[in-house]
C-alpha positions in Angstrom: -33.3 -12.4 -6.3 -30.4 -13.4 -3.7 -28.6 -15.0 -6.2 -28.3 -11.5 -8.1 -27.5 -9.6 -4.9 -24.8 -12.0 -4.0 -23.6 -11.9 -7.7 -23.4 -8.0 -7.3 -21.7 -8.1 -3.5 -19.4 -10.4 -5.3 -17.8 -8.6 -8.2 -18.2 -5.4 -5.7 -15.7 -7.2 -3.5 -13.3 -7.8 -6.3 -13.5 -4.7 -7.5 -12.3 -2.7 -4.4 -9.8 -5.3 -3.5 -8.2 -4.8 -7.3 -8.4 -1.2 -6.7 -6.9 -1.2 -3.4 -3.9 -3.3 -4.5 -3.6 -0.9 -7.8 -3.4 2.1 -5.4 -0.9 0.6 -2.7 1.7 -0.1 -6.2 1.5 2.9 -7.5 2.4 5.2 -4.6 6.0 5.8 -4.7 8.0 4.0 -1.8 11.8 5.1 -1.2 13.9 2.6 -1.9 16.4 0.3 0.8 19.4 2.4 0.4 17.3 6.0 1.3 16.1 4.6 4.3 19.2 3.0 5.7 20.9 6.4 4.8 18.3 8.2 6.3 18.1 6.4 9.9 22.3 6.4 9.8 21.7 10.7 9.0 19.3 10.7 12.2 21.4 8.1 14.6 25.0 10.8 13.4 22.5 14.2 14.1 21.5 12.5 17.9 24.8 11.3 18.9 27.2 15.2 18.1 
């Protein structure tokens, strides 16, 4: 019987990690260039 449960708990386990990886991929991220362009936007709007 604990051999099942820990069988179960098991693929559980790999199962949420998979999904969690699969959902942090596919959200869209801005790429290097839009952020650098953003923070030099925000440093030009504090300093005038």
């Amino acid at each position: 019987m604990f051999e099942l449960i820990a069988c179960n708990l098991a693929m559980l386990s790999i199962a949420m990690i998979y999904y969690a990886w699969r959902d942090s991929r596919s959200k869209p991220r801005p790429n290097l260039n839009e952020r650098v362009a953003y923070m030099l936007w925000v440093a030009a709007q504090k300093s005038a």
